[in-house]
C-alpha positions in Angstrom: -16.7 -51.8 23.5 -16.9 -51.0 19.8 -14.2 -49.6 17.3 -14.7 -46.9 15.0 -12.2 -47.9 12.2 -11.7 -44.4 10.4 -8.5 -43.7 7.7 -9.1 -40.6 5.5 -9.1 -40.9 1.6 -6.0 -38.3 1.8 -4.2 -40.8 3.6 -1.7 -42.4 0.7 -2.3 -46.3 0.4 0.3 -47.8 2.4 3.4 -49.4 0.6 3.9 -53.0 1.4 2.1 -53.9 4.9 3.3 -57.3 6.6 0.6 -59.6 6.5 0.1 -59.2 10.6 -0.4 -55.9 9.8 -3.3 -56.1 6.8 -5.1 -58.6 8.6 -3.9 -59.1 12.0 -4.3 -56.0 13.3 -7.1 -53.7 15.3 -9.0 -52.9 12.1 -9.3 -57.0 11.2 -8.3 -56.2 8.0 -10.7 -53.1 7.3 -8.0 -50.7 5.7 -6.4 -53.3 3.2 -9.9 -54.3 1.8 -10.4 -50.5 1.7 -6.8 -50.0 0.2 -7.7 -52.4 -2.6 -10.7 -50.6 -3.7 -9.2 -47.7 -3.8 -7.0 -49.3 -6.8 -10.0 -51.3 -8.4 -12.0 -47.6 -8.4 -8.7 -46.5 -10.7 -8.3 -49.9 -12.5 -12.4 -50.0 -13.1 -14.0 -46.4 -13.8 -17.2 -48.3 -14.3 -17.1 -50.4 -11.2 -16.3 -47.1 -9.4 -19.7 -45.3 -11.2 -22.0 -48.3 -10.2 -20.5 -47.9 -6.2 -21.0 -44.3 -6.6 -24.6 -44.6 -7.9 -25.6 -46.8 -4.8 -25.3 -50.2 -6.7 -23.6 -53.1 -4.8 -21.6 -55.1 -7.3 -19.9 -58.7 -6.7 -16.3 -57.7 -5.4 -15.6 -61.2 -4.3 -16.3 -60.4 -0.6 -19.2 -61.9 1.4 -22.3 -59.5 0.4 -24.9 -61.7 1.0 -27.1 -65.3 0.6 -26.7 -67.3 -2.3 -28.1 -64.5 -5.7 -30.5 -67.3 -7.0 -32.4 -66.6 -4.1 -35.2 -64.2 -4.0 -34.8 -61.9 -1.1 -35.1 -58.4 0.1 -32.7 -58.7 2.7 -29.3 -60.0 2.9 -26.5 -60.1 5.0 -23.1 -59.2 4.5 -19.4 -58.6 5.5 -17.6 -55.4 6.8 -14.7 -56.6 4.6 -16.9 -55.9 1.4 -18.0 -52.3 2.8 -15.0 -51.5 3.2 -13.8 -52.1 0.0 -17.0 -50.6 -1.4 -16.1 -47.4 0.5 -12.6 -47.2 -1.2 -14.3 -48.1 -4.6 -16.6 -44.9 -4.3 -13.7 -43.0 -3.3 -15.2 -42.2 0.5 -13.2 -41.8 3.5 -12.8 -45.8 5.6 -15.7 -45.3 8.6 -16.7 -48.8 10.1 -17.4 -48.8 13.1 -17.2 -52.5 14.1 -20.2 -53.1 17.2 -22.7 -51.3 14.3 -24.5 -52.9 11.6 -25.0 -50.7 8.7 -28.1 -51.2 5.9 -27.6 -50.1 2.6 -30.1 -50.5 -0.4 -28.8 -51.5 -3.6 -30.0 -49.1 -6.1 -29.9 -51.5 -9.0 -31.8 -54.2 -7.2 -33.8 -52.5 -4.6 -32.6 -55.3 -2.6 -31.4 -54.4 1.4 -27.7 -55.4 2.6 -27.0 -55.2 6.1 -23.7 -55.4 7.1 -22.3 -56.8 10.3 -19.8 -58.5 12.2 -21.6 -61.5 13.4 -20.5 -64.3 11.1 -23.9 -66.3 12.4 -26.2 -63.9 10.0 -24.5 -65.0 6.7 -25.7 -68.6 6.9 
């Protein structure tokens, strides 16, 4: 059965969650990775214009095989869409059985995102 993990941008970033409940819970740790870039998108107007342009910077989350290697595909975490989603200011909306493929506008180079840890090796 898959979970559509959804929390609006009006919602107000919660204030001190227990560590069970940022990455313990239902959403596997979706709304804190989304929480935090919704602070690096105020701490880093220019990270927050490359996410908004389509670009997919390094934000220390799995995004893909090792950048020396040339690719046009790549695989990468829910944890760093999510955070990518509160960087470019858009509402959370993972749904967890889905992979989703984005392109990266600065590289040209597509990310698909998924669940299944196997894919990132």
């Amino acid at each position: 059965m898959a979970t559509r993990i959804y929390r609006s941008i009006n919602k107000p970033i919660r204030e001190n969650p227990s560590f069970e409940e940022r990455w313990r819970g239902p959403d596997k740790g979706l709304i804190i990775c989304w929480e935090i870039g919704r602070k690096r998108r105020i701490e880093s107007p220019e990270l927050a214009k490359q996410a908004e342009n389509g670009e997919l910077p390094d934000l220390g989350w799995k995004w893909g095989v090792d950048p020396k290697k040339k690719t046009n595909k790549k695989y990468g975490s829910l944890n760093y869409l999510a955070e990518w989603q509160g960087i470019r200011g858009d509402d959370l909306d993972i749904d967890l059985g889905e992979e989703r493929e984005l392109i990266c506008s600065k590289s040209g180079v597509k990310v698909i995102y998924t669940a299944d840890l196997k894919k990132y090796v």
